[in-house]
N, CA, C and O of each residue as an XYZ file, in Angstrom:
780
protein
N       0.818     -1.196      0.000
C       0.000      0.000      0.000
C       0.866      1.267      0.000
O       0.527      2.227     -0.691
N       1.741      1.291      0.595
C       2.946      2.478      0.627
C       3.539      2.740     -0.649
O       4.038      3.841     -0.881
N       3.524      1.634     -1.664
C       4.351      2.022     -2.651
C       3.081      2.465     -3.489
O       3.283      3.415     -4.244
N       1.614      1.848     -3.473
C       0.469      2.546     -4.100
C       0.342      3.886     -3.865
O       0.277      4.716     -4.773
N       0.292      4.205     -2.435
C      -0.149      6.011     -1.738
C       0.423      6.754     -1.645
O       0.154      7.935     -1.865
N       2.091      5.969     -1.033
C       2.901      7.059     -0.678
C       3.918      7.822     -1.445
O       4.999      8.255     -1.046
N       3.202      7.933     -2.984
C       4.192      8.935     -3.573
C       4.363     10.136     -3.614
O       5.052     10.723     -4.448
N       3.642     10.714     -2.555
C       4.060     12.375     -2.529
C       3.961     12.848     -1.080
O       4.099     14.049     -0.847
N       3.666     11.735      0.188
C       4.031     12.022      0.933
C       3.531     10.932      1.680
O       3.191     10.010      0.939
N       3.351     10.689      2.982
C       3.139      9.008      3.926
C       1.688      8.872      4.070
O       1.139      9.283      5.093
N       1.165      8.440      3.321
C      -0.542      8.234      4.146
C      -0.383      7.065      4.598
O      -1.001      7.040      5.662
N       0.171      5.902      4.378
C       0.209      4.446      4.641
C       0.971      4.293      5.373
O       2.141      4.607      5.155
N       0.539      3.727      6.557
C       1.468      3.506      7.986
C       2.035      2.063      8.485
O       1.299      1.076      8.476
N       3.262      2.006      8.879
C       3.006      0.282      9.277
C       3.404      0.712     10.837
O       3.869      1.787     11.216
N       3.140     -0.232     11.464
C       3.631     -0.145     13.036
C       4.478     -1.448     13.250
O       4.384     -2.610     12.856
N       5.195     -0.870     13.905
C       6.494     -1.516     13.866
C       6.829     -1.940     15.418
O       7.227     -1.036     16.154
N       6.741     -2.772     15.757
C       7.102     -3.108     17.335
C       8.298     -3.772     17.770
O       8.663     -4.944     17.684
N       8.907     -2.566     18.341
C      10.238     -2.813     18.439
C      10.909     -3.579     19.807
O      12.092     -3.419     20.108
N       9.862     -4.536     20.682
C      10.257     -5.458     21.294
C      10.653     -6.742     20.552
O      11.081     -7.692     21.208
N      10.503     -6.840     18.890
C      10.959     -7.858     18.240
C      12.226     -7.345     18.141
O      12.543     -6.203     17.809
N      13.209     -8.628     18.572
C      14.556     -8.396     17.852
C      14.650     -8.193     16.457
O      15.862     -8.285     16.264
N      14.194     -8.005     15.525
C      14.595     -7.947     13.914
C      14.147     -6.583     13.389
O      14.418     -6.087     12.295
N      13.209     -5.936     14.647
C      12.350     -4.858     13.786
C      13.188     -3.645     13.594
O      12.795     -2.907     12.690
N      14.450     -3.202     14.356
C      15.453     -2.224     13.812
C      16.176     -2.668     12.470
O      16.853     -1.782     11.948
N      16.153     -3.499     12.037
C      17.029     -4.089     10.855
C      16.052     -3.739     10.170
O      16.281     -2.750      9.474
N      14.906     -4.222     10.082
C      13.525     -4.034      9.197
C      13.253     -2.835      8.875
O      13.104     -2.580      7.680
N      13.101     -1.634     10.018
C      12.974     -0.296      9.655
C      14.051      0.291      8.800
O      13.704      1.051      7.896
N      15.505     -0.010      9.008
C      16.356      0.364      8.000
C      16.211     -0.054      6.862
O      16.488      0.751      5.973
N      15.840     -1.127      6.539
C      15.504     -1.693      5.241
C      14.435     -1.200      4.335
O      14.424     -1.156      3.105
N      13.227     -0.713      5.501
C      12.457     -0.061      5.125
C      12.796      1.247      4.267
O      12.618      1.454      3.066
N      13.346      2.068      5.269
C      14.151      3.755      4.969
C      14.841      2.976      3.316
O      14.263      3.283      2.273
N      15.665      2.322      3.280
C      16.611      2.017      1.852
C      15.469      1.596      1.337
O      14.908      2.654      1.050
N      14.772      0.742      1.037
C      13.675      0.369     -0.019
C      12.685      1.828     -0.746
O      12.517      2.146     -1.924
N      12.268      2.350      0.314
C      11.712      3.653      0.400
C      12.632      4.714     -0.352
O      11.967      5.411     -1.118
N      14.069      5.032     -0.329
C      14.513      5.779     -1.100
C      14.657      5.234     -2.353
O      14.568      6.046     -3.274
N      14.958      3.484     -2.802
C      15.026      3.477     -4.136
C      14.006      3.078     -4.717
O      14.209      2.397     -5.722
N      12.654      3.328     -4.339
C      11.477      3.499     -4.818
C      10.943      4.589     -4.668
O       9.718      4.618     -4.544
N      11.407      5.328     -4.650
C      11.054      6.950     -4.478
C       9.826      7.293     -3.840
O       9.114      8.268     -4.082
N       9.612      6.168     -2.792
C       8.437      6.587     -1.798
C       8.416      7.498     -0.879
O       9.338      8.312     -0.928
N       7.157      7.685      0.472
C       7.682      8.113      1.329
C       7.248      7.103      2.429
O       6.213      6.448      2.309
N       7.871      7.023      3.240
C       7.266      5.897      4.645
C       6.793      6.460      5.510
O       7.221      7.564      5.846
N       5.727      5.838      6.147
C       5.342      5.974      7.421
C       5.239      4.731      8.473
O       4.618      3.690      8.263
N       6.048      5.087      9.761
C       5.865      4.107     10.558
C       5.069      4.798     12.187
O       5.212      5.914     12.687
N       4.139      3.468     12.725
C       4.390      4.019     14.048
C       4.683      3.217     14.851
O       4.202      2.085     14.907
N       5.877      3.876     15.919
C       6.711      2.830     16.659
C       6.246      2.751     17.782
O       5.674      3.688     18.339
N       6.451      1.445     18.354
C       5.607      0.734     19.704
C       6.458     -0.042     20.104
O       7.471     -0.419     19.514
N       6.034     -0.351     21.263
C       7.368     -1.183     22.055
C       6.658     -2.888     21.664
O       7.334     -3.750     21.102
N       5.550     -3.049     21.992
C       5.089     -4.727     21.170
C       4.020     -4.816     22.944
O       3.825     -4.347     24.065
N       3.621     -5.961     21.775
C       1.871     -6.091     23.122
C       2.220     -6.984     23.778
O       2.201     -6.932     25.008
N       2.740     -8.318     22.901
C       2.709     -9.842     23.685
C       3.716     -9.826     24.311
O       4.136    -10.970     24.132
N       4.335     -9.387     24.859
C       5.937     -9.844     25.279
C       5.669    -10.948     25.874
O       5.675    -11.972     25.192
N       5.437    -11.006     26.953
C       5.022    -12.559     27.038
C       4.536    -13.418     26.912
O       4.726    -14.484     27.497
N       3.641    -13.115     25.960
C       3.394    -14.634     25.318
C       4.245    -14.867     24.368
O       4.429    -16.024     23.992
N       4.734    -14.095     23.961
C       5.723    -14.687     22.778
C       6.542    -15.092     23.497
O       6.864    -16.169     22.995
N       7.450    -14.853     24.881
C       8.636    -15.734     25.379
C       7.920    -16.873     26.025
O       8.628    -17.595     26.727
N       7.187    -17.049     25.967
C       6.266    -18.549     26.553
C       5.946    -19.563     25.256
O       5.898    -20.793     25.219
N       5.767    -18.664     24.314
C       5.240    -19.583     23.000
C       6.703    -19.697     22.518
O       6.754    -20.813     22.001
N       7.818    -19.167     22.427
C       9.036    -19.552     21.873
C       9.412    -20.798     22.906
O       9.593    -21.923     22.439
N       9.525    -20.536     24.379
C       9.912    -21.522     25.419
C       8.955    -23.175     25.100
O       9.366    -24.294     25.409
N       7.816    -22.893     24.509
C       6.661    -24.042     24.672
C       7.258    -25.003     23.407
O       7.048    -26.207     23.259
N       8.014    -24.166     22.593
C       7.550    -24.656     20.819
C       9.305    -25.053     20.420
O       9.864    -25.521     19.428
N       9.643    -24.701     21.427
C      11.354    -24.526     21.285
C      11.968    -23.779     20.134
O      12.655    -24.274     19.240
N      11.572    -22.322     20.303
C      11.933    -21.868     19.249
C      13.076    -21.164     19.700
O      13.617    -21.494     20.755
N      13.645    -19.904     18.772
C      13.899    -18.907     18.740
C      12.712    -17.750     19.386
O      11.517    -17.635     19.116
N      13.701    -16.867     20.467
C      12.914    -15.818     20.901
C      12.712    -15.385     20.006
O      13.535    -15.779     19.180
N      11.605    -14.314     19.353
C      11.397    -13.545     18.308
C      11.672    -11.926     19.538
O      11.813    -10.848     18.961
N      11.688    -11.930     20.103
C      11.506    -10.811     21.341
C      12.482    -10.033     21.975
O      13.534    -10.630     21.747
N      12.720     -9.072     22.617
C      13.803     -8.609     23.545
C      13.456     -9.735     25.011
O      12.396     -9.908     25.613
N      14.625    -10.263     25.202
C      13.941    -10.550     27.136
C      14.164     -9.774     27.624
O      13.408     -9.819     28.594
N      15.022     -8.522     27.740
C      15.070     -7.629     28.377
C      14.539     -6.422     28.247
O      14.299     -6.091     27.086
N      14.267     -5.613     29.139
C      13.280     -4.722     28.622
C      14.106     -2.909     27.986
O      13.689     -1.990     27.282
N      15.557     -3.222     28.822
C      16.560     -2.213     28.313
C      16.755     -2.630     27.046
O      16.633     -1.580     26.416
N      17.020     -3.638     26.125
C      17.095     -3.810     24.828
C      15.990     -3.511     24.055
O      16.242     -2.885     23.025
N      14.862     -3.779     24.264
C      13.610     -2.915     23.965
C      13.244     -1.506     23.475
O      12.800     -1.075     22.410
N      13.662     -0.834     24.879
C      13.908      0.666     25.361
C      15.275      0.980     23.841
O      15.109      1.594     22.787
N      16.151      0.472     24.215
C      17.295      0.984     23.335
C      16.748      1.283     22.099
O      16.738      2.417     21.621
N      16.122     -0.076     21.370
C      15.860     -0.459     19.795
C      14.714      0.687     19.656
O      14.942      1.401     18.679
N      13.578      1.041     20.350
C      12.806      2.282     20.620
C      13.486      3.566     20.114
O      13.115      4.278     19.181
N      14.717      3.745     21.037
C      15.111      5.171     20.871
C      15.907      4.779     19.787
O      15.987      5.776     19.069
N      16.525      3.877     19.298
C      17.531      3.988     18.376
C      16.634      4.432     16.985
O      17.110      5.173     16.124
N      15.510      3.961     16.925
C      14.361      3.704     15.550
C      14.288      5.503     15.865
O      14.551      6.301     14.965
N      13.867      5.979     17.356
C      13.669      7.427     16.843
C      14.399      8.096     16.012
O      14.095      8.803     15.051
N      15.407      7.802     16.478
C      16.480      8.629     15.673
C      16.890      8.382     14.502
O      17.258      9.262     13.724
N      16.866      6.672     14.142
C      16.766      6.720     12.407
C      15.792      7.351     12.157
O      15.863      7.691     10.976
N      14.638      7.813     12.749
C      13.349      8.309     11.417
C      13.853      9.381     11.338
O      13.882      9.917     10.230
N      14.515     10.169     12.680
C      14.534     11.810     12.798
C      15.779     11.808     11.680
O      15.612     12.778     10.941
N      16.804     11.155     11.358
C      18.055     11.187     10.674
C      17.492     11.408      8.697
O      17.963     11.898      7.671
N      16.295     10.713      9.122
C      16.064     10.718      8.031
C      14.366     11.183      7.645
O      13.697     10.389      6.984
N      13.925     12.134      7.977
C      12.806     12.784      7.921
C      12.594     13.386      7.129
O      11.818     14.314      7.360
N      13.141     13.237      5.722
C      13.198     13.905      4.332
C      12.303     12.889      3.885
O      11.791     13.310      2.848
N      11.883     11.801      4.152
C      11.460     10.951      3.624
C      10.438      9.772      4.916
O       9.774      8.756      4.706
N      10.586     10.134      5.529
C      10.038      9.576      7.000
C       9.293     10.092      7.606
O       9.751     11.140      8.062
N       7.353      9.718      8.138
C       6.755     10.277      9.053
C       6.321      9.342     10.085
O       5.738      8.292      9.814
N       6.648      9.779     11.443
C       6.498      8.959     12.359
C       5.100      9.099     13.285
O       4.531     10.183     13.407
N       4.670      7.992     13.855
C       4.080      8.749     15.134
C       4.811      8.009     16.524
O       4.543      6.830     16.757
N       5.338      8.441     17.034
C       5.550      7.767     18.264
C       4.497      7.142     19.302
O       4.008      8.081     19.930
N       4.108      6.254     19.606
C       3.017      5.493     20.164
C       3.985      4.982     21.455
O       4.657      3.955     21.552
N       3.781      6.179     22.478
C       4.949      5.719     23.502
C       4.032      5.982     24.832
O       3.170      6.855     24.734
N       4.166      5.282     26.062
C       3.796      5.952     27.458
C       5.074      6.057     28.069
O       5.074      5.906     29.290
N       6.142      6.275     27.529
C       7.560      5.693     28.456
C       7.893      7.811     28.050
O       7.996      8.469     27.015
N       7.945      8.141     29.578
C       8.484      9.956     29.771
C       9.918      9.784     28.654
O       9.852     10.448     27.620
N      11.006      9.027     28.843
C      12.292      9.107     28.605
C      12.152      9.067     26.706
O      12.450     10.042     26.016
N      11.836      8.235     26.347
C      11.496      8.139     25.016
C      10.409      9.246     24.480
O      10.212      9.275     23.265
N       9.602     10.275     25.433
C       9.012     11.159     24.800
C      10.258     12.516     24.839
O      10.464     13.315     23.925
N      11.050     12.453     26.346
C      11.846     13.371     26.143
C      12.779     13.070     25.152
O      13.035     14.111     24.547
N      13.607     11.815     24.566
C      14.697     11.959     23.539
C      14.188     12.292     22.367
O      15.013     12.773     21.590
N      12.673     12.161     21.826
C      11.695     11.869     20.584
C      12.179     13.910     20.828
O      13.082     14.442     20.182
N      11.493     14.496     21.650
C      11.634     16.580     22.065
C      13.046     16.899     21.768
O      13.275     17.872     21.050
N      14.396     15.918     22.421
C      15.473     16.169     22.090
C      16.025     15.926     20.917
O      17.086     16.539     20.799
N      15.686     15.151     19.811
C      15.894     14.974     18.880
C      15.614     16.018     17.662
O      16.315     16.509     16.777
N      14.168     16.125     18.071
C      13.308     17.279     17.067
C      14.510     18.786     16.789
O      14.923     19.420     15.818
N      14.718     18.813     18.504
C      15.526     20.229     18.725
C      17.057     19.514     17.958
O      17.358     19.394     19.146
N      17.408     19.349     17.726
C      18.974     18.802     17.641
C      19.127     18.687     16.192
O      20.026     19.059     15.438
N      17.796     17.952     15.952
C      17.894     17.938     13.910
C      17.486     19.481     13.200
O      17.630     19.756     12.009
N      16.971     20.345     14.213
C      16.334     21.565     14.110
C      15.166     21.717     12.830
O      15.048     22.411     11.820
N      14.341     20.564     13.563
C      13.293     20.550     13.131
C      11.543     21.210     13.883
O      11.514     21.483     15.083
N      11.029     21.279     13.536
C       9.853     22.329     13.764
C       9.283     21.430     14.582
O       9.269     20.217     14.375
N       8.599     22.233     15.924
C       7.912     21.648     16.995
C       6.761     21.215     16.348
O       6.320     20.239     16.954
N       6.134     21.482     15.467
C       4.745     21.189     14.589
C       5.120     20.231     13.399
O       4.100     19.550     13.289
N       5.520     20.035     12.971
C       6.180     19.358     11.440
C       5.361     18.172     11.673
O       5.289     17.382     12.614
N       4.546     18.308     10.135
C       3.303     17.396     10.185
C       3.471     15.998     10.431
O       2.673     15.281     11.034
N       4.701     15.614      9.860
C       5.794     14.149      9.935
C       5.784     13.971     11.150
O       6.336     12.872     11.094
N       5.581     14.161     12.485
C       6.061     14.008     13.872
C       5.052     13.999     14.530
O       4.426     15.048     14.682
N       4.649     12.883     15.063
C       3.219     12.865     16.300
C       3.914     11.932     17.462
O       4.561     10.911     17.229
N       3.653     12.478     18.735
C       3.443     11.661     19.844
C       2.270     11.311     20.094
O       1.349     12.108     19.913
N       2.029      9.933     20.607
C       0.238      9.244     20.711
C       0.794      8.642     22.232
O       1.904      8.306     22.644
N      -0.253      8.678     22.693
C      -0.415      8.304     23.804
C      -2.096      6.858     23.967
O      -2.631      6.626     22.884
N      -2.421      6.449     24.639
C      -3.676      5.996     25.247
C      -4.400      7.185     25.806
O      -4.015      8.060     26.581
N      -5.823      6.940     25.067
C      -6.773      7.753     26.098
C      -6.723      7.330     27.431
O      -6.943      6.200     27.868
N      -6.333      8.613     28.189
C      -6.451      8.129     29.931
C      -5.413      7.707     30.329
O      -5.383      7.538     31.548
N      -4.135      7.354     29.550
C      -2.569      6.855     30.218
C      -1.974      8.188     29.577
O      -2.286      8.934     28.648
N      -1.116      8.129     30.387
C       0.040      9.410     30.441
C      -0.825     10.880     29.838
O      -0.441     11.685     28.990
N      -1.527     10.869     30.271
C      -1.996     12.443     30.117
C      -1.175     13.474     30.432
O      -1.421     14.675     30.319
N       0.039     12.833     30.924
C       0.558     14.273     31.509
C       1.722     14.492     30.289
O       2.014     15.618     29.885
N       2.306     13.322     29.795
C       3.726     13.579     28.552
C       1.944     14.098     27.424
O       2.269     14.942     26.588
N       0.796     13.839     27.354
C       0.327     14.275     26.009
C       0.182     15.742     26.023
O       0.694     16.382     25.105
N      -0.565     16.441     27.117
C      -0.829     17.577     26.956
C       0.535     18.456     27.579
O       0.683     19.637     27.262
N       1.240     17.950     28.242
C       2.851     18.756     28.746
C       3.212     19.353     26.651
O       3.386     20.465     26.153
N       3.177     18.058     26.094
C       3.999     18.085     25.604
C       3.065     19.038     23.712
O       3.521     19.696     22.777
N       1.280     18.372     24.215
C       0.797     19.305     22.864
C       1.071     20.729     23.966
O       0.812     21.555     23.090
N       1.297     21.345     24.830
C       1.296     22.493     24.869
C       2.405     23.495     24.686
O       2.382     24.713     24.515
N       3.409     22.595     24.777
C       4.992     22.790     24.496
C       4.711     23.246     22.937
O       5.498     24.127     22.590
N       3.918     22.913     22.073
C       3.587     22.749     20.635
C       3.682     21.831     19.796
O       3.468     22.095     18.613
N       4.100     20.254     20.282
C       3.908     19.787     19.592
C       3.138     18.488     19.115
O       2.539     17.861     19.989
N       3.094     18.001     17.743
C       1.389     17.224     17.707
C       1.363     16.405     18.317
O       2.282     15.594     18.432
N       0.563     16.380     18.750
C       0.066     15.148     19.587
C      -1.270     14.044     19.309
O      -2.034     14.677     18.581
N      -1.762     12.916     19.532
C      -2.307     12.431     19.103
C      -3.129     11.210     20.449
O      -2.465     10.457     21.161
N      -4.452     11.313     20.474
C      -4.362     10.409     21.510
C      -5.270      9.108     20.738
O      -5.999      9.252     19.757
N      -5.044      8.039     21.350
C      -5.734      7.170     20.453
C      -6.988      6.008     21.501
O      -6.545      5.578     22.565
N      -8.110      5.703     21.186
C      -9.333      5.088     21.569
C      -9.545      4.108     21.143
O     -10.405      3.829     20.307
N      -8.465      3.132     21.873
C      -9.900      1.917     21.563
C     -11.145      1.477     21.315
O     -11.971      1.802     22.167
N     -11.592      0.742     20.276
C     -13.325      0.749     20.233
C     -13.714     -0.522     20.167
O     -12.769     -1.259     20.450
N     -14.927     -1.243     19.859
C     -15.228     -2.052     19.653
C     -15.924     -3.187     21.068
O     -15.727     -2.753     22.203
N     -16.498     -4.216     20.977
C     -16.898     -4.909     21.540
C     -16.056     -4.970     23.009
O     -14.828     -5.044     23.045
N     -17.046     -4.919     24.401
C     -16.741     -4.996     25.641
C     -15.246     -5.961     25.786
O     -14.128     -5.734     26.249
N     -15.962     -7.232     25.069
C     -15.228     -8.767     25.065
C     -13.852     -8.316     24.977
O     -12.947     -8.812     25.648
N     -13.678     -7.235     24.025
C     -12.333     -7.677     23.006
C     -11.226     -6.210     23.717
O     -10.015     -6.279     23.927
N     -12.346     -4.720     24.005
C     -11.626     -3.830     24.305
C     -10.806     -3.807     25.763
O      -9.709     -3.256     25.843
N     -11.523     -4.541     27.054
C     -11.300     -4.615     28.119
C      -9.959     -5.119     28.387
O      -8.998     -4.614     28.967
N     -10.190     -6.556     27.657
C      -8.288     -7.142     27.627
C      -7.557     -6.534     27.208
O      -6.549     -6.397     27.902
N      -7.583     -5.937     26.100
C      -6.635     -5.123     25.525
C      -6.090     -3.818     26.479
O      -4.942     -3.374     26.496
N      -7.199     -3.365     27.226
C      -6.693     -2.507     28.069
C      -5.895     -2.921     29.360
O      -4.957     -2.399     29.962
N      -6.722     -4.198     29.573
C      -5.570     -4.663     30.843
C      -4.522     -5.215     30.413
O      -3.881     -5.696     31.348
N      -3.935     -5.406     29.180
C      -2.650     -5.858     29.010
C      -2.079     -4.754     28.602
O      -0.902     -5.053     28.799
N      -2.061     -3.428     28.069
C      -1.893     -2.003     27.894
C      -1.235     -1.788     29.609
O      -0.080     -1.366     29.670
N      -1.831     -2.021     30.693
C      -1.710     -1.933     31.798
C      -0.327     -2.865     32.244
O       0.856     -2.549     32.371
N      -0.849     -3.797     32.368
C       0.167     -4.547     32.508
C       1.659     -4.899     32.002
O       2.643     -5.348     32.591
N       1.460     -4.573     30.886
C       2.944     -4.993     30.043
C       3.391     -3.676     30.093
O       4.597     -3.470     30.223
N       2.383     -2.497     29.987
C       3.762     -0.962     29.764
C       4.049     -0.901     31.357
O       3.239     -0.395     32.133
N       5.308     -1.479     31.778
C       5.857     -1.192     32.606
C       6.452      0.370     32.920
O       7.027      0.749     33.940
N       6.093      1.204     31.605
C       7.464      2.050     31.974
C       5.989      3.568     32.938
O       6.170      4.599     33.584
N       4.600      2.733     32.423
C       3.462      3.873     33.251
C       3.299      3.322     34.603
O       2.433      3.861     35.291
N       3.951      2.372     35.105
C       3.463      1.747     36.773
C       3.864      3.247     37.320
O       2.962      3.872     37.879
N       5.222      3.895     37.190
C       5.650      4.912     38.537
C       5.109      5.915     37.677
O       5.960      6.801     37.610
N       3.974      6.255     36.888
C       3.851      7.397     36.655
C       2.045      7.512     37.296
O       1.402      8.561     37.264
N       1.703      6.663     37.641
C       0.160      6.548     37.839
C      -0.387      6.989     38.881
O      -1.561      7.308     39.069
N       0.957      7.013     39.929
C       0.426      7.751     41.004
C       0.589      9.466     40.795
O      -0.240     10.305     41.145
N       1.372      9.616     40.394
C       1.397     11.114     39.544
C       0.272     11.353     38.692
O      -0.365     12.405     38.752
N      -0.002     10.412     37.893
C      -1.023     10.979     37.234
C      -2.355     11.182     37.555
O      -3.170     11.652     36.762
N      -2.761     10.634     39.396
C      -3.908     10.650     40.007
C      -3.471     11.217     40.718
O      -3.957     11.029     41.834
N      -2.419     12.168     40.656
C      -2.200     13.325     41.623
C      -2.689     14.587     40.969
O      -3.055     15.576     41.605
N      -2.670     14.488     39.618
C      -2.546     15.684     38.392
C      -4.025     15.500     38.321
O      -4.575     16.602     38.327
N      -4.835     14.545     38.259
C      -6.332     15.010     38.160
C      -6.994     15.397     39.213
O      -8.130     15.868     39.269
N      -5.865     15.075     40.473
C      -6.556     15.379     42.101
C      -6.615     16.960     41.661
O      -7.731     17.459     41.523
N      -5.221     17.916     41.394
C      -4.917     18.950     41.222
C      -5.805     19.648     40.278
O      -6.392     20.693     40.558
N      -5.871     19.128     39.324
C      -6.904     19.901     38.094
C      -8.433     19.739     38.358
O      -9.282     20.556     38.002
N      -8.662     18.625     39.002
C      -9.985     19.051     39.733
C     -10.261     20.057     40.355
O     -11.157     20.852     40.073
N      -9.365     20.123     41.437
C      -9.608     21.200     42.317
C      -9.441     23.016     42.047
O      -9.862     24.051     42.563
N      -8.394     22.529     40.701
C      -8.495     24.062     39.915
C      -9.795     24.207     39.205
O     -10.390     25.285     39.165
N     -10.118     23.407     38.793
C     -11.689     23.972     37.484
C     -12.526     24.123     39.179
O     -13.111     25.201     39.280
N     -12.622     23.351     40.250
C     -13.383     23.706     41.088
C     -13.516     25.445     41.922
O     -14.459     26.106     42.357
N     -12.159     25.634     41.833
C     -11.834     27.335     42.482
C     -12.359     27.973     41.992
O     -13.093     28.839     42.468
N     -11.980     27.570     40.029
C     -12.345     28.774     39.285
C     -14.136     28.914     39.319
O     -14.718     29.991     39.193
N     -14.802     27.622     39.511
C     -16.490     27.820     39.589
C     -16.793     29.151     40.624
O     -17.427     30.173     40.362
N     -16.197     28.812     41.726
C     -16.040     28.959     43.042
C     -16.290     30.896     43.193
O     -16.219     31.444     44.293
């Protein structure tokens, strides 16, 4: 579909989950395929859903991990992908699909460093509706895009998905009590201002 749409700029997105060991090799391959097809790419990068089931289904089946086991190799392959897209944003639009603060601050440090525009349509941070509210709007108010995204669909199917959203992003456990500190706080401001 990318090589159908994306000839004058990224409408076609793949998401790329970079708790697989192979998916930094893949995105580079991507970027080179993309320049000698004179496309443009779009990816959005995620850290990956199953982590564990995939190291349980590799352990069950005797495979090869397909996975990081660690979660710093993860984190790394994350920030390393930011920075290939930012290296190469002549031809690259990203959205970052992150709850992890550190990877939203290098995604801000990067922007500034390539001296690229806090708005530049190529560049979205996404968050979960209702997780990390505080890197989405800190950071749309700083100026730049932001994106939040909603699960839909059937009770059955949306609920799990949210409790494994919960569970596996380790990097929102120490931010949750902060972030039910920040709605304690903003409650009580829209309440003054009634007041």
């Amino acid at each position: 579909m990318m090589l159908k749409f994306n000839k004058n700029k990224a409408y076609i997105f793949n998401t790329i989950q970079l708790y697989r060991t192979d998916r930094y090799k893949y995105l580079e391959q991507l970027i080179k395929a993309g320049r000698s097809k004179d496309i443009y790419i779009g990816v959005k990068l995620v850290r990956g859903a199953y982590h564990e089931q995939e190291i349980q289904r590799a352990l069950e089946k005797n495979l090869v991990c397909p996975v990081h086991t660690l979660k710093e190799n993860t984190d790394k392959d994350y920030d390393d992908a930011l920075e290939l897209c930012m290296k190469n944003i002549d031809l690259v639009s990203v959205c970052a699909g992150t709850h992890n603060e550190n990877s939203s601050k290098k995604l801000i440090n990067l922007i500034e460093n390539y001296n690229i525009r806090k708005d530049d349509d190529r560049i979205y941070f996404s968050q979960l509706l209702g997780m990390s509210d505080n890197i989405s709007y800190n950071t749309s108010k700083a100026g730049f895009n932001v994106a939040k995204y909603v699960p839909y669909g059937p009770v059955k199917d949306v609920i799990p998905y949210l409790i494994r959203r919960a569970e596996e992003n380790t990097s929102i456990a120490g931010q949750m009590g902060r972030e039910l500190q920040n709605i304690v706080t903003e409650k009580r401001r829209r309440k003054s201002i009634k007041s």
